[in-house]
N, C-alpha and C positions, 0 to 999 in steps of 0.2 A: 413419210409414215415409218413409222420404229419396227424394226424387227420382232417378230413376236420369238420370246425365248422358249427353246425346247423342255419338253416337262421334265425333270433328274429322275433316271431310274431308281427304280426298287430292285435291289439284289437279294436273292431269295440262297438260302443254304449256303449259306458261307460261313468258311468254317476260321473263327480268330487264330492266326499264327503265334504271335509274340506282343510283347510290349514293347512300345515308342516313346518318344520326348513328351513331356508335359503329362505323363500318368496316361496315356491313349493305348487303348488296345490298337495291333495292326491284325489285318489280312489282305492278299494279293487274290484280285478276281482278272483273269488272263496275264496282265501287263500292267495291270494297274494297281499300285498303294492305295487301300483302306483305310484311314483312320478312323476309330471309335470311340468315342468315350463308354466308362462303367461296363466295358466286355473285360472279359479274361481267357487267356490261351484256352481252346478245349470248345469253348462256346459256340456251336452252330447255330446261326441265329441269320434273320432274315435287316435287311438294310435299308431306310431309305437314305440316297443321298440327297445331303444339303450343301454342299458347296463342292466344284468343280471344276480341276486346273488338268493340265496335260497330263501329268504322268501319275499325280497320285487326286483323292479326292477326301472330302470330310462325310462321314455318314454318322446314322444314330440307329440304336437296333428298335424296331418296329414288333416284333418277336421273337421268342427263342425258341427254336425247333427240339434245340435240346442241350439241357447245362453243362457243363462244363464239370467233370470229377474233382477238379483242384478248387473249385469256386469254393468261398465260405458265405454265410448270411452273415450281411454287415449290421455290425452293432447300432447304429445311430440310424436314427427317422427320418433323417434329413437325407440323408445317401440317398446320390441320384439328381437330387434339386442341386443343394448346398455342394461347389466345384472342390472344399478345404481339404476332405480325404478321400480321393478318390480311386485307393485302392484296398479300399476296407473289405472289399469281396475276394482277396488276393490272403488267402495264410502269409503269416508274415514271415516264414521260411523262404515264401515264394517273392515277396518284396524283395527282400535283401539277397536273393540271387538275383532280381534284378537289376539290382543298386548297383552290383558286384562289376554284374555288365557293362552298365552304362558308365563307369568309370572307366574301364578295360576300353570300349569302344570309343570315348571320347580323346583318352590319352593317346589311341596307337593313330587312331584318321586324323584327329586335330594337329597333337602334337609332333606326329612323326619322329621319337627322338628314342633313343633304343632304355628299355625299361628293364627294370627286374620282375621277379615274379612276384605280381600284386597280392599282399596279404590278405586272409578274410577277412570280409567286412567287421565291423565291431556291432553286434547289434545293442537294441535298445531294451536295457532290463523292463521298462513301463514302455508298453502300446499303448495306454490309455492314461490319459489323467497326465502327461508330462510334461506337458508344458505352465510356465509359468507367469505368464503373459496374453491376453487377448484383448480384441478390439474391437467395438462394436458399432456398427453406425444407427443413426436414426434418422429415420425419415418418415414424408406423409405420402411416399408411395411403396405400398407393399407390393411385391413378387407375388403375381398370382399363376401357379401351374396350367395347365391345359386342362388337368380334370377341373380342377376349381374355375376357370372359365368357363367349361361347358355343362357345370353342373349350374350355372345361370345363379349362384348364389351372392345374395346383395351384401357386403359387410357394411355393419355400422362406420367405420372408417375407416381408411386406410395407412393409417399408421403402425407403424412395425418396429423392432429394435432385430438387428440380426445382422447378418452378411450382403455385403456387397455382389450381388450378381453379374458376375462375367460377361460382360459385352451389353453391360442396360447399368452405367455408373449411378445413375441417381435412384435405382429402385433397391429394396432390402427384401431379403427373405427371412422372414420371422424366425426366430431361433427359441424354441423350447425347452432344449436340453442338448449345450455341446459336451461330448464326452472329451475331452482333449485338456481338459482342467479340472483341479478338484472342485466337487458340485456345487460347492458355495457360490460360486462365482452366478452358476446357473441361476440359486435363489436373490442376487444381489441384482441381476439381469432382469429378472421377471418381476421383482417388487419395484426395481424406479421403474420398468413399461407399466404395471397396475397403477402405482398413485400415478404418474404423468395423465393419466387417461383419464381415471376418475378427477383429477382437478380440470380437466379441460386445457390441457398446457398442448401447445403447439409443437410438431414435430416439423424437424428442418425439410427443405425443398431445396434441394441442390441444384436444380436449375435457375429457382427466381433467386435459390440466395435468401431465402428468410423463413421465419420457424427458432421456435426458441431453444425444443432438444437435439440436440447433432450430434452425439457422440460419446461413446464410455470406452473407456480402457481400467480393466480391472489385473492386479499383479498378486504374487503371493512371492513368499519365500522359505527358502526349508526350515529357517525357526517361526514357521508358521506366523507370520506379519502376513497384512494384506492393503494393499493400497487402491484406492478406488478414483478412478480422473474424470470429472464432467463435462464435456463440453457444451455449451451453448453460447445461444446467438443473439443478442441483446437489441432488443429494437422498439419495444412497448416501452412508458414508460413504468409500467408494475414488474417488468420481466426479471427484474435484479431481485425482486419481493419472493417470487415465486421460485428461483433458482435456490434462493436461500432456506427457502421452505424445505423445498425436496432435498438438499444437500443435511438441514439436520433430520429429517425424518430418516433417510440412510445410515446418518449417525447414531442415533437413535436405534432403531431396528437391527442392527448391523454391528456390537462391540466387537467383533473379529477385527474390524476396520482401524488398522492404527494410524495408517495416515490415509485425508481425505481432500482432496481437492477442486478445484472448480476451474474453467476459465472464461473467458470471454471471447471468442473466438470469431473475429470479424472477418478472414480471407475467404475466400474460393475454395481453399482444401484446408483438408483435416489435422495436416500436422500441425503440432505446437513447439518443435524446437525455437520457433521466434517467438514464442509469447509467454505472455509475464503471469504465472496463474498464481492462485489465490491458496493457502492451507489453508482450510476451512477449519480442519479439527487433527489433533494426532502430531505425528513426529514429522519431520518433511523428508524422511526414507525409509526404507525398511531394510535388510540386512541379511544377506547372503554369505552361508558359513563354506570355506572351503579346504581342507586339510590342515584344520586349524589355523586358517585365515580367515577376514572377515571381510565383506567386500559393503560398503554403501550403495545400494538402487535408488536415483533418488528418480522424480519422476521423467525424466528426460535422458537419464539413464541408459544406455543400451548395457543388455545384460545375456549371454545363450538364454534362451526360453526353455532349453530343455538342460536345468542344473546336475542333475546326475550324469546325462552324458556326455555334458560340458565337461565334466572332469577325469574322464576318458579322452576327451578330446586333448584338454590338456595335458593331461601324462604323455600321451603318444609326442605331442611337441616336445614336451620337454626331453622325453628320451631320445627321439630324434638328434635335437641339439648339441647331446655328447655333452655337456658342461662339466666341467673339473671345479671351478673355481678359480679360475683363473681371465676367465674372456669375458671379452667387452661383448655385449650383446644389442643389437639394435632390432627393436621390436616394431614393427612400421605398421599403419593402422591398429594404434593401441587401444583403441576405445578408451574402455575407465580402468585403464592398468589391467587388467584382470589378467593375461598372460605373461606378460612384464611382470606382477608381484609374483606370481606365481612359480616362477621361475629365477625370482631375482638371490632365494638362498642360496644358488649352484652359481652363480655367476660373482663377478669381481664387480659388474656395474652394467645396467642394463638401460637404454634410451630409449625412450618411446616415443612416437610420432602421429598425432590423428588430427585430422581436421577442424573438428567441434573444440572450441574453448571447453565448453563448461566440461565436455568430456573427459578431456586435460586436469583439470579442476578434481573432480571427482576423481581419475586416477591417483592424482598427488595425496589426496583425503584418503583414498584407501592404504597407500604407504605408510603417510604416518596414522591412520589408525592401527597396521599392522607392526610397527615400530620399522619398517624396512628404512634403510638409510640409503640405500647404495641403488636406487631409481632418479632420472632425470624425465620431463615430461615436455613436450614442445605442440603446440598447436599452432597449425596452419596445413597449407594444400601441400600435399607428400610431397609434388614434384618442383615446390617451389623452396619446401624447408630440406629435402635430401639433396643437397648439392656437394661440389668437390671441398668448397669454402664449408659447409658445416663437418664434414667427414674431420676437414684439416683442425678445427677449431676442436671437436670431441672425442676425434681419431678414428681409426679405422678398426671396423669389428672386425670379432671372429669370427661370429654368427649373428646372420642376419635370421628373424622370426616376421613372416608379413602375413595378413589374416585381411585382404582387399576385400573390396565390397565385390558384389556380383560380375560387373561390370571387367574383377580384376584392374589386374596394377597398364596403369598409364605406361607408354613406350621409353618417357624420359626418364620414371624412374625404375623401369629394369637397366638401361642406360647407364645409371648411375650403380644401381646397385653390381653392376658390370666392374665398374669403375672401383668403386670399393674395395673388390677381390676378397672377401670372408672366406672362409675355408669353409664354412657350411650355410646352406640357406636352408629351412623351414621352412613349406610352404603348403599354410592352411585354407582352403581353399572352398567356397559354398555351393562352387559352382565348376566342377570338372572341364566343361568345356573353355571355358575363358584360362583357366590356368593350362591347359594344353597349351593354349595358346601361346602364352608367356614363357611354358618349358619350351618350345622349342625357337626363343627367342634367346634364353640362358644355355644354348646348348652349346651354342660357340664356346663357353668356359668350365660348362658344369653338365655332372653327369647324376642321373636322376639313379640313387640305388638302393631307397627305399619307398615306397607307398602302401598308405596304408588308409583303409576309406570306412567311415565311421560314419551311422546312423542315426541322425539325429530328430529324424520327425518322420517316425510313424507312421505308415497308411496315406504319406507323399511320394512324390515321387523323388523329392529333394534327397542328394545326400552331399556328406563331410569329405572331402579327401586332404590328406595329408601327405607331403611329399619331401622327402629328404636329397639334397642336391651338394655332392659335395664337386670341390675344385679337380677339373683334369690335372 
């Protein structure tokens, strides 16, 4: 016979301390960590817990006995449900001293490696509207809240266009209005969810794997282009009929729309780096202006989502770098050149290094659309293409620029970049903790004596750190 498990207490009058990892309120009740979501320092509020380990636990506030003076009212309806901004109740003074922190804290416990004094943060001129990318799932199981459970109300169906729900992958929570892009987006959102419904079109089931809407991803760019991506799931034999319907009614209702595309999307998941999709209508990219450069987004593109701070981001690299005009520069996860061009007028010759072909591809396109001559562009796995034999073959830089994925850089190629010896490394980084990590694996040769940590989304808890590393 099975243990019967003990009920999790309710903590009553507890008072929020700080903020934690992943956008979580903390407070401490005797000896034990709190975790919360949607509280803010100040909040005395009653708790129930829902998960329970030795020394700390996960709760949800049940009530607030009494708010918090720093709190603000978050802009958006969905706050609360939707996990995307979950510190819209937080002034954004009060983010970005927490940002500040959590760089500060992740550099000195992670990294261990002696610092300078971290610069302020950079913050973000748009809180709202700044991003320039989003992505929307579809499915035929909607996100239903607790009141909407126990208000016993029956929907006509349950199909939904909106956000993926945190710990329930196959359900959506309907989205009506995200503030976090310009509101076009919102109208282009809600007109394919209205015709999809009124024709009777099927929305995807992520469990059985069938459903013929799965997915949109909608872009814009600062010379106002906007690119719209379909996905569906082809399985009827009218479904291609119907796909084409709705993709020119979009066209149709939608001339903002300069490039329009579709695919056919037969996996398990939702990416489309492997698939061959269709221009339905329009240009096949749209186009991104930067200091009088011009960057190609085409749909597979990786591009910052937040373009204004993106070039903040980049200035701080580039000044970082020190360039005279004279150094070899090697730029390691270049994506589409975009740091590489951007930097390549200060340099004597700049190599870039990323994974993705076509990403490659699209780097070299935006060189010579910018006339740049003096970039080289190489795709494959960092720590298979950075070796002694390529250093030897293209020489060895001055300054290394590497901008890793979350994950940060692999052990071989700090190894390598070890090996190298630049007299500067650049190190832009999305994820503070992982690059602690890697500082104090470069610490045996290099001494960390600038940071500088930049803002790039908003009412997350996500931020930019940028680190400048030169040779002992």
């Amino acid at each position: 016979m099975s243990r019967k498990k003990k009920p999790l207490p309710l903590l009553e009058n507890v008072t929020i301390t700080d903020v934690a990892a992943e956008g979580k309120a903390l407070a401490r009740v005797n000896d034990m960590v709190v975790f919360v979501p949607f509280a803010v320092p100040g909040d005395v509020v009653d708790l129930q817990v829902r998960k329970k380990k030795h020394s700390f636990c996960e709760a949800e506030v049940v009530r607030f006995v009494e708010y918090s003076k720093t709190r603000v009212t978050p802009q958006c309806g969905h706050f609360g449900i939707c996990g995307g901004c979950k510190w819209q109740n937080l002034p954004y003074g009060e983010q970005l001293k927490f940002k500040q922190k959590q760089v500060f804290d992740q550099l000195t416990r992670i990294g261990k490696v002696e610092l300078p004094e971290i610069s302020p943060i950079i913050g973000s001129a748009k809180t709202f509207e700044y991003r320039n990318k989003l992505e929307f799932g579809c499915s035929n199981k909607r996100w239903l809240t607790r009141e909407q459970i126990a208000s016993g109300f029956e929907y006509d169906n349950m199909n939904a266009i909106g956000f993926h729900i945190t710990g329930a992958f196959d359900k959506i929570l309907p989205i009506e209005k995200c503030r976090l892009m310009d509101s076009l987006h919102n109208d282009i959102r809600n007109e394919i969810r209205d015709y999809a419904l009124a024709q009777g079109m099927t929305f995807f089931d992520l469990r059985k794997q069938n459903g013929l809407l799965r997915d949109i991803i909608i872009r814009n760019s600062n010379t106002g282009q906007w690119m719209v991506i379909v996905q569906f799931h082809f399985e009827e034999p009218d479904d291609k009929e119907k796909a084409t319907a709705l993709m020119a009614h979009i066209g149709e209702t939608f001339p903002q729309v300069t490039s329009l595309y579709y695919v056919d999307n037969q996996k398990c998941n939702d990416t489309i780096g492997d698939q061959e999709l269709v221009l339905f209508k329009g240009d096949s990219f749209i186009t991104e202006q930067m200091e009088g450069l011009k960057f190609k987004v085409g749909p597979k593109s990786f591009y910052q989502t937040n373009t204004e701070q993106a070039y903040r981001l980049y200035c701080v690299a580039r000044d970082f770098a020190g360039l005279t005009g004279s150094e070899l520069v090697y730029d390691l996860y270049t994506g589409t050149g975009t740091i590489a061009n951007f930097v390549a007028r200060s340099a004597r010759q700049v190599i870039g290094i990323e994974y993705v072909p076509e990403a490659i591809e699209d780097a070299k396109e935006n060189s010579r659309l910018n006339g740049i001559a003096n970039t080289l562009f190489h795709a494959g796995d960092m720590k298979d293409i950075l070796t002694e034999s390529f250093i030897s073959e293209h020489g060895r830089p001055d300054v290394i620029i590497t901008d890793p994925p979350r994950a940060g850089m692999h052990p071989d190629v700090v190894g390598t970049i070890l090996a190298a010896a630049p007299q500067r490394i650049v190190y832009v980084s999305c994820n503070p903790a992982t690059q602690a990590r890697d500082l104090s694996l470069l610490d045996t040769a290099y001494k960390v004596v600038a940071v500088q940590p930049v803002d790039m989304f908003p009412h997350t808890p996500h931020v930019e750190n940028v680190v400048l590393l030169e040779r002992k």
